[in-house]
N, C-alpha and C positions, 0 to 999 in steps of 0.2 A: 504494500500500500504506500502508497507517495506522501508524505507529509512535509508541514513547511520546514525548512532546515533549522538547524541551531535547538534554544529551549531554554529555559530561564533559570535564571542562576536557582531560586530558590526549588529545582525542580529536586534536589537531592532529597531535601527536607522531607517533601509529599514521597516519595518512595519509602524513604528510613519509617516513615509515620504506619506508610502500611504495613513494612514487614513487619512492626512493632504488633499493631493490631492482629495483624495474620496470627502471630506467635504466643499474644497474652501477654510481651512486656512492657505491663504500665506505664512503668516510672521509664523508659524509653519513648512509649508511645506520650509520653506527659511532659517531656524533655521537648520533642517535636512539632506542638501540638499548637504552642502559641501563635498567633497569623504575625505574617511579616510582610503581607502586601500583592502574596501569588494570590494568582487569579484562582487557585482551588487549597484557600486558606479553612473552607468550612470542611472539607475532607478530614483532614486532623481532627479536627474539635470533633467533630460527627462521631469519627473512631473512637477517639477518649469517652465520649457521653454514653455512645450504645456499649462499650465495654463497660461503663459504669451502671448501667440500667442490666445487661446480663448478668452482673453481679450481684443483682436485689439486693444491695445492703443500703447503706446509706446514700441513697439518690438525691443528689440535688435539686430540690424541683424548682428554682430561681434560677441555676444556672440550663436547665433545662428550657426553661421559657424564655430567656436571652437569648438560648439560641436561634430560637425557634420565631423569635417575633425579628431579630436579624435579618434571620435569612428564611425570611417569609416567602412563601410560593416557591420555592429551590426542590430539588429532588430531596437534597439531604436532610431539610425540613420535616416534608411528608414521611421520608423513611426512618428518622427519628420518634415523630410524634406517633407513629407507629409500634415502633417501640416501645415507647413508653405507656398506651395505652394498652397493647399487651400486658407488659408487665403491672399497671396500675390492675386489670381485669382480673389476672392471674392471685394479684395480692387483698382480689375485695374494695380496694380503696375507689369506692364507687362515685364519690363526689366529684374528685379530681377528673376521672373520665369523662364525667356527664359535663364536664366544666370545657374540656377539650374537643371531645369528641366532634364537633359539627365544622369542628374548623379542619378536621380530615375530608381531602379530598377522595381518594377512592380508598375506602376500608375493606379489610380483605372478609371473609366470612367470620374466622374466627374473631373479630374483633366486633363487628355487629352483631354475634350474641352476646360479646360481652356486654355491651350495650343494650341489649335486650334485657339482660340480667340485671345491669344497672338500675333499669326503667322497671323492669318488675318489682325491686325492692324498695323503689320508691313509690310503688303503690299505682303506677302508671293505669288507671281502668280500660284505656280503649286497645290495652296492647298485646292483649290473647289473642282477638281476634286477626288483627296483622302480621302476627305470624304466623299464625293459621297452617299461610303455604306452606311455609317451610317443612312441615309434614312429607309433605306429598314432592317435595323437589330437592331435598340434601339426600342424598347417600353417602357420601364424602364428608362426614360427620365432626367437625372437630368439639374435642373435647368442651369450648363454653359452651355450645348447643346443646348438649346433651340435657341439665338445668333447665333449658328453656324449652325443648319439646316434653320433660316430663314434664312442667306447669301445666302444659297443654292437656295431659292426662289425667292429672288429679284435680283439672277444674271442668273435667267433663265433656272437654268440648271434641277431645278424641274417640270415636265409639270402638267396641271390640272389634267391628270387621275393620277399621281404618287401621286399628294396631297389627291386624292381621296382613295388610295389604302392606304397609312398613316390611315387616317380617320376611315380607315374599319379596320384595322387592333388593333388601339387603343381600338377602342369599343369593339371588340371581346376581347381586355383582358381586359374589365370593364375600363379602363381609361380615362371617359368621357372629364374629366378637360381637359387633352393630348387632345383628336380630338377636342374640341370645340376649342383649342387655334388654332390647323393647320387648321379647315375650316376655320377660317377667313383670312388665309391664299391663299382661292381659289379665281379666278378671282370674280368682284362684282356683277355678273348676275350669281354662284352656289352657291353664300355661305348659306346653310341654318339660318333661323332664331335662338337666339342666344340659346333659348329655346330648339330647338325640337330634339336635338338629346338626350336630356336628355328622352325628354317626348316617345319617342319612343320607347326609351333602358327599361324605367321606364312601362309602361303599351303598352305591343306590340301588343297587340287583339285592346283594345281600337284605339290604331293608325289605325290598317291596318281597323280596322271599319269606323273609321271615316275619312280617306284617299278622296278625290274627285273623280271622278271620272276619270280627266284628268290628275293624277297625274303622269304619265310618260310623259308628256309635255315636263318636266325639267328636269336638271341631278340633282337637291335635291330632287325631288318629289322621284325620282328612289331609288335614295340613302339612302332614309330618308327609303321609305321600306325595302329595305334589310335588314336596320339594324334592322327594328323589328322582319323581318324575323328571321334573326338570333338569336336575344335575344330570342325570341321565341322557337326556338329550342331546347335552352340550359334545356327548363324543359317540354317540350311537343313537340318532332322534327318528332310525324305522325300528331301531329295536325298542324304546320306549316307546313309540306307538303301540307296538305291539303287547305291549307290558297294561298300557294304558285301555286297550282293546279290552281285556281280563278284567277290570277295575270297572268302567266306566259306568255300569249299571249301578252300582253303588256310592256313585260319587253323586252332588248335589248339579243339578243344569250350568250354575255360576265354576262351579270345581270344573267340570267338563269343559266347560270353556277357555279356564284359565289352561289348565293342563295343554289342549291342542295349539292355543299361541306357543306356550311355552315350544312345545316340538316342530313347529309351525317354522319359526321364529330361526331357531337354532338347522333346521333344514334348509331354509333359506341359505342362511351364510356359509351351507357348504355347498348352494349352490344343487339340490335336490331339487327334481322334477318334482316331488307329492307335494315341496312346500307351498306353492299355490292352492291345490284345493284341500290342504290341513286349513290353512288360515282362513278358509272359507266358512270351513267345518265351523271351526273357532267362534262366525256370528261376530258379535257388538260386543265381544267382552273386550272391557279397557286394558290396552295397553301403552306399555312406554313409548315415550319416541324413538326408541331405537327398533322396537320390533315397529312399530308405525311405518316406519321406512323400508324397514323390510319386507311388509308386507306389502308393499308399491314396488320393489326391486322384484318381489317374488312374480307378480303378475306381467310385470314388463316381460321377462324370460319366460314367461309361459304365452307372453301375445293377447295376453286378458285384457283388450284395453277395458271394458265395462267394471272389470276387477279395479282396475287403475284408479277408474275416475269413481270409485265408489269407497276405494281403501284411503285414495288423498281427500274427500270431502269428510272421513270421520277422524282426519286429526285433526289437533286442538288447534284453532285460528293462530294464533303467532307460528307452528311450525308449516299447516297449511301454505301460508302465506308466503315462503321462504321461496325463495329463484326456483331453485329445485324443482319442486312437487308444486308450482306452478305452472311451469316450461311444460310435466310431465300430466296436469292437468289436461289442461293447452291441446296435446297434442292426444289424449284419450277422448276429449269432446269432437276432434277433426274424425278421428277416425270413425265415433258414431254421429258423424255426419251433422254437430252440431258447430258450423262453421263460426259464427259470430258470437258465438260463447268462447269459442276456440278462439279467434283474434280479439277480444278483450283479454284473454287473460294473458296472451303473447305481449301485447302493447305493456302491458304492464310493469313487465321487465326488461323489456326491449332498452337499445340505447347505451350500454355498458361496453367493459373488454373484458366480461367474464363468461365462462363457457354457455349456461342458460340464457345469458342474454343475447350471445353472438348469436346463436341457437334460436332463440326466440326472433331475431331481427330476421334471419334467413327464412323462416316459416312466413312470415309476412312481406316477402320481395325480398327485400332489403341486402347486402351485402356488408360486412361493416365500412366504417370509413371512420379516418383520426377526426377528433374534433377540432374547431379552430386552436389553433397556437396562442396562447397566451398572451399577451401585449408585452413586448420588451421591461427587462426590471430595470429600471434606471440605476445611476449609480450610488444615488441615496439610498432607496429601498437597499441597493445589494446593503450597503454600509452599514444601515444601523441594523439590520440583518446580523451580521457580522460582529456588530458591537453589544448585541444583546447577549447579559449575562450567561445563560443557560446554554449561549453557542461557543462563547468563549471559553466553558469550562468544560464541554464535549470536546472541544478540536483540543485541547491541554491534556485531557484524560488520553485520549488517542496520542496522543506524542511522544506519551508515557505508555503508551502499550497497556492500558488498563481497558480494553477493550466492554468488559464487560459494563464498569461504570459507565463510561463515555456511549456507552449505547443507549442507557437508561438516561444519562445524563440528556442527550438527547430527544430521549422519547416524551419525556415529560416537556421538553422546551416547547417540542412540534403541539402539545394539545391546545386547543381554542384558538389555535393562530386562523389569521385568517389565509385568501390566497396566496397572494403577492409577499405575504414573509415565507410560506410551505415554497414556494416556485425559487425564491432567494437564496433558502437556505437550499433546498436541491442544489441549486448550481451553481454554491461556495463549497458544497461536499461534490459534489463532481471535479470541481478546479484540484479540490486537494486529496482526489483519487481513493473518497470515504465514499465508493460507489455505492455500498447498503443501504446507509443514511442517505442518501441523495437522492434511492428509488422510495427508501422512508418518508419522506419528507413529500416527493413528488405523488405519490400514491393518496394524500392527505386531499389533495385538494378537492374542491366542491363545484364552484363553476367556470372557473378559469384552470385550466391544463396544456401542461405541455409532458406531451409524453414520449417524446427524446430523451427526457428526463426520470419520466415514470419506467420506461423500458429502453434504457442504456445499454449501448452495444460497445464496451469498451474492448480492447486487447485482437481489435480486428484486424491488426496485421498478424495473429498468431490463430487465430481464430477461423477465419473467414478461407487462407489454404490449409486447411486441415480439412477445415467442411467441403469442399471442391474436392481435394483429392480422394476425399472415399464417398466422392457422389453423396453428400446429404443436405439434407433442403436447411438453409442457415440458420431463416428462420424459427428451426424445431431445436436447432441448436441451441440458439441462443437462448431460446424458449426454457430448453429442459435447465443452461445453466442459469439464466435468473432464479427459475425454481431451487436448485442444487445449494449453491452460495451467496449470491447477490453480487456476483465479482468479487469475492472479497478470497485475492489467495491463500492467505492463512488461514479458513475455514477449515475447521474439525467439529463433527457431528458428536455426539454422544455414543456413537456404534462404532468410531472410528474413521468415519471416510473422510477424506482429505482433500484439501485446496477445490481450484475455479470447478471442477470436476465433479469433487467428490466419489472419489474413488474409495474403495475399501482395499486393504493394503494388497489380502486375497488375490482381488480378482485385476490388483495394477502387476501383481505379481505371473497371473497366468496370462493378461496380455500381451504383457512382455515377453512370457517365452512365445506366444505364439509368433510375437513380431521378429523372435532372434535375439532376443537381446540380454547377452551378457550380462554377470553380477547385478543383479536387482536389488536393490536397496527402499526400504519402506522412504526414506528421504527422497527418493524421485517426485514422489508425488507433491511435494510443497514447490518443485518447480513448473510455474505457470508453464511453460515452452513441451515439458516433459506431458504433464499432468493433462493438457489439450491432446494432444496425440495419445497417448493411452486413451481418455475418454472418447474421442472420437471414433476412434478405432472401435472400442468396444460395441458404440450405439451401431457401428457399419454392422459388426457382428452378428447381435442381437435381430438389428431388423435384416439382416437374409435369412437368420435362422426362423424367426417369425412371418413369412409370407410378404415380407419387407411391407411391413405395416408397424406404421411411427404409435398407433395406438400399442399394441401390444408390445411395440419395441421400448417403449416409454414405461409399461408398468416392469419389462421385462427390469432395466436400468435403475429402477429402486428396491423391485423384491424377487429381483429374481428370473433368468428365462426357465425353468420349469415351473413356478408357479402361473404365471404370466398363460403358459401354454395348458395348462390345468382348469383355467379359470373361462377358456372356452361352453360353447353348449353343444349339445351332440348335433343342432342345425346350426348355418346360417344365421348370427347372431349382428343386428345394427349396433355402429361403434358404440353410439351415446349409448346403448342400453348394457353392452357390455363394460365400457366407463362406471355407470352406473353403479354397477352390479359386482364390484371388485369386492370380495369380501374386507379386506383389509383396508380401515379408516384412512390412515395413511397415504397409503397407492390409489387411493380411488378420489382424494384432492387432488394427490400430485398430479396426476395422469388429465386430472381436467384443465388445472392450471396450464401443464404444461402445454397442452395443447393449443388452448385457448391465448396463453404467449405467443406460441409460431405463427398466429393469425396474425396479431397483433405487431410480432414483428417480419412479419412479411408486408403490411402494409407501409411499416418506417422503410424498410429496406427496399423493398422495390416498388412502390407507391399503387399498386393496389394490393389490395387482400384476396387470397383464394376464398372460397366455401369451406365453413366448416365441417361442415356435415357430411361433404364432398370427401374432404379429410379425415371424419372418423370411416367413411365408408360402411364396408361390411365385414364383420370378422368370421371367417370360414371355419366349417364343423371340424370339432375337435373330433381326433381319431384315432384317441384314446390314448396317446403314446403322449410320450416326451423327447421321443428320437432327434436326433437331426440338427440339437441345438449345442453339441461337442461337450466339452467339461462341464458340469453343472459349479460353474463358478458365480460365485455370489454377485449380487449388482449391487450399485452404488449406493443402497439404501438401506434399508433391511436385512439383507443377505438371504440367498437362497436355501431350504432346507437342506 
């Protein structure tokens, strides 16, 4: 990454300051700590206070609020006061919070029950029912919540099936700990024993074997099967049908229903033919949004469009409403021939550079096309751009290789700006080659864009003959790497994959041998010049092995060419629906993104845009194999099984 040259004397200090905090030495980090006039003098301090506040002992809360009304509106502000309100919620001291608290701009969950708790103990009357939801939408439970959903229960306002519908919903996302705490919750004639929903979850054959016979007597008896029902599912969803087939007359109509989403649900996402008409089976019983989705992915691949547009009108209006299960709306009303229903909901989303919209424009004529270019930023706007605090201590953080600061530092600068500072600050961070931040920033805006900016094609003398000599369209290039890195060559993923690429070491190492090429070193891959030719090479790979289709070579490049080739249907499958329908969360953004960038930069690049649609094409019947696609070496993303 290119940064301005030199750095400021006192840049030692801010380094020393962090190792000190890294490490827990105080009276180091307390040595360093004083400001001296650098432009990231509240770093230190911040370090010293949040060391002080992790130590719950004697917290200054004078010098806490100096700091704080200082460096009012800062990142290090928020992530302070943060802190502190933590640790204030943690220790009870409920005043001090409620005293704070509203001058946090985004609180994370656990700190809004603490505040819930706060507001309960001060006798809050209106504030049972407001968190009500929180019932029915946390899984992901932290610890101050927990206080605030039992209120919920011992003031009545939660009934035994709502505890029960908790219980099922924990389990279903593996959080046993979470449902055993809410079933003891239920009245003292269902709670099950303190064991058996472990033992259920843990061995589901064995359960539903060893079940009594009169095991729907109870509302645990029921319950406790479902849930192995369900677990069950999760790795064998014909065999718990068939488990379920045995059961089902003795199960309650609401139980039957929940059971076949469950199997429903779980067949889907491997991509099972039955999962369509389980979930049919299934009826109006409620489920999540994730099976909601599913059960519009399941119909897509079975061609149900009446399925389609009957399974997105029973979800809940904000996920209804989403691009998505619009776009797929949209397009299940054309197909039964209800045209002007079909173009309202197309218009709707129309207009964007995102996959359903581009998608949606094409259904209605349309082609995409860039928007106007932005009005020149003068050289004031660039200036106080540039001079505004929150930029100057992003571009100082990055100089210092504090990459991760300087991104947040950032990110908080970029909120409530308007245009013309987001387009400014883009193309101060493009000048100084922070091309993340620059499509960060660019990406923000609302009515004024320039998206030169938004989808930067940097490193095209390295770039642009690599894509040429292995024949590939630039635009899917550039595409796949905006998606990968954001330009940014020191990128490392969490899984390992590396630089503009993102390569995994694996699979830089098996393209290399297939290229010839001597002593491979996991260090190749941090060189932009190396790191492009391995990637490119590889997407050439993938897509001849894949029918040289960029859909499948694009999921190939983050999880894998045998999954990729797996994830086929035994017909003739349309891209978007196979897009779609990628079981893994993941690959099945990436793959939209990615694609929906090669539009986007094939209009920059060669000033019109192809069809998208044209572009996902058709993806041909899988034929059951995995053959044909050489090493099963991992791809850029995920890695293959």
């Amino acid at each position: 990454m290119a940064m301005p040259a030199g750095g400021d004397p006192g840049d030692e200090r801010i380094l020393l300051a962090k190792d000190a905090a890294r490490t827990g030495d105080r009276h180091r980090l307390a040595l360093n700590a004083p400001p001296t006039g650098h432009v990231l003098d509240p770093y230190p301090e911040y370090w010293a206070l949040s060391n002080q506040i992790a130590r719950a002992g004697d917290v200054d809360f004078e010098r806490i609020r100096d700091f704080l009304q200082r460096n009012a509106g800062s990142w290090a502000a928020e992530k302070l006061r943060s802190e502190w309100l933590r640790s204030l919620g943690k220790r009870g001291e409920f005043g001090p919070l409620l005293a704070e608290y509203s001058k946090l701009e985004q609180p994370e969950q656990d700190i809004k029950c603490y505040h819930y708790q706060a507001r309960l103990y001060s006798g809050d009357p209106a504030l049972l029912e407001e968190i009500r939801p929180l019932w029915f939408s946390l899984v992901d439970t932290p610890a101050s919540c927990i206080p605030v959903l039992q209120a919920l229960v011992s003031e009545g306002l939660i009934s035994p099936d709502e505890t029960w519908g908790r219980v099922r919903r924990l389990m279903e996302a593996k959080r046993n700990a979470g449902a055993r705490a809410v079933a003891n919750w239920l009245p003292a004639d269902q709670q099950p024993a303190a064991s058996d929903l472990d033992k259920a979850a843990a061995n589901p054959s064995t359960w539903l074997d060893r079940m009594p016979a009169n095991f729907a007597a109870s509302r645990q008896g029921r319950e406790l099967a479902l849930v192995a029902l369900a677990r069950l599912a999760r790795d064998d969803p014909q065999g718990a049908y068939a488990r379920y087939l045995g059961l089902n007359e003795r199960l309650t109509t609401p139980d039957r229903g929940y059971a076949l989403g469950q199997i429903a649900w779980q067949a889907a996402t491997k991509l099972m033919p039955d999962a369509n008409a389980w979930f049919r089976a299934a009826g109006d019983t409620p489920m999540s949004e994730e099976q909601a989705a599913w059960r519009v992915r399941a119909a897509l691949r079975a061609g149900d469009w009446k399925t389609v547009k009957a399974a997105v009108e029973a979800m809940p209006a904000e996920l209804r409403n989403q691009p998505d299960w619009t776009y797929w709306l949209g397009r299940a009303e054309a197909a039964l021939g209800n045209r002007e229903v079909s173009r309202k909901a197309f218009e709707r989303i129309a207009g964007h550079p995102t996959f359903y919209s581009i998608l949606a424009d094409e259904e209605l004529g349309r082609t995409f096309t860039l928007p106007k270019k932005a009005r020149a930023i003068s050289s004031d706007e660039f200036e106080q751009t540039r001079q505004a605090p929150g930029i100057q201590r992003a571009l100082a953080l990055f100089r210092l290789d504090m990459r991760t600061e300087a991104a947040r530092e950032w990110n908080w600068t970029m909120r409530n700006r308007d245009d013309r500072f987001l387009i400014a600050a883009a193309q101060l961070a493009q000048q100084l080659g922070v091309y993340d931040r620059a499509i960060n920033a660019a990406d923000r805006t609302r009515s004024e864009h320039d998206y030169s900016l938004r989808y930067l094609a940097p490193y095209r003398d390295r770039i642009e003959p690599n894509a040429r000599q292995r024949d590939l369209d630039t635009g899917w290039v550039y595409g796949l790497m905006r998606q990968e890195s954001r330009f940014v060559t020191a990128a490392r993923s969490g899984v390992g994959a590396q630089g503009l690429m993102q390569i995994m070491p694996a699979t830089g190492q098996w393209v290399a041998g297939k290229l010839g090429m001597k002593g491979y070193n996991v260090g190749w891959l941090q060189d932009p010049d190396t790191n492009v030719m391995l990637g490119t090479t590889y997407m050439r790979m993938v897509l001849e092995g894949l029918d040289n289709h960029p859909v499948l070579a694009s999921a190939a490049y983050n999880a894998g060419p045998g999954r990729a080739k797996r994830w086929k249907d035994v017909k003739p499958l349309e891209g978007a629906i196979y897009a779609e329908s990628i079981p893994f969360g993941e690959t099945r953004d990436y793959v939209k993104k990615v694609m929906a960038n090669s539009i986007v930069y094939a209009a920059l690049l060669d000033g019109r845009a192809p069809s998208l649609k044209a572009r996902l094409g058709t993806i041909s019947a899988s034929d059951g194999s995995t053959a044909g696609l050489g090493s099963p070496a991992p791809g850029a993303g995920l890695g293959d099984e």
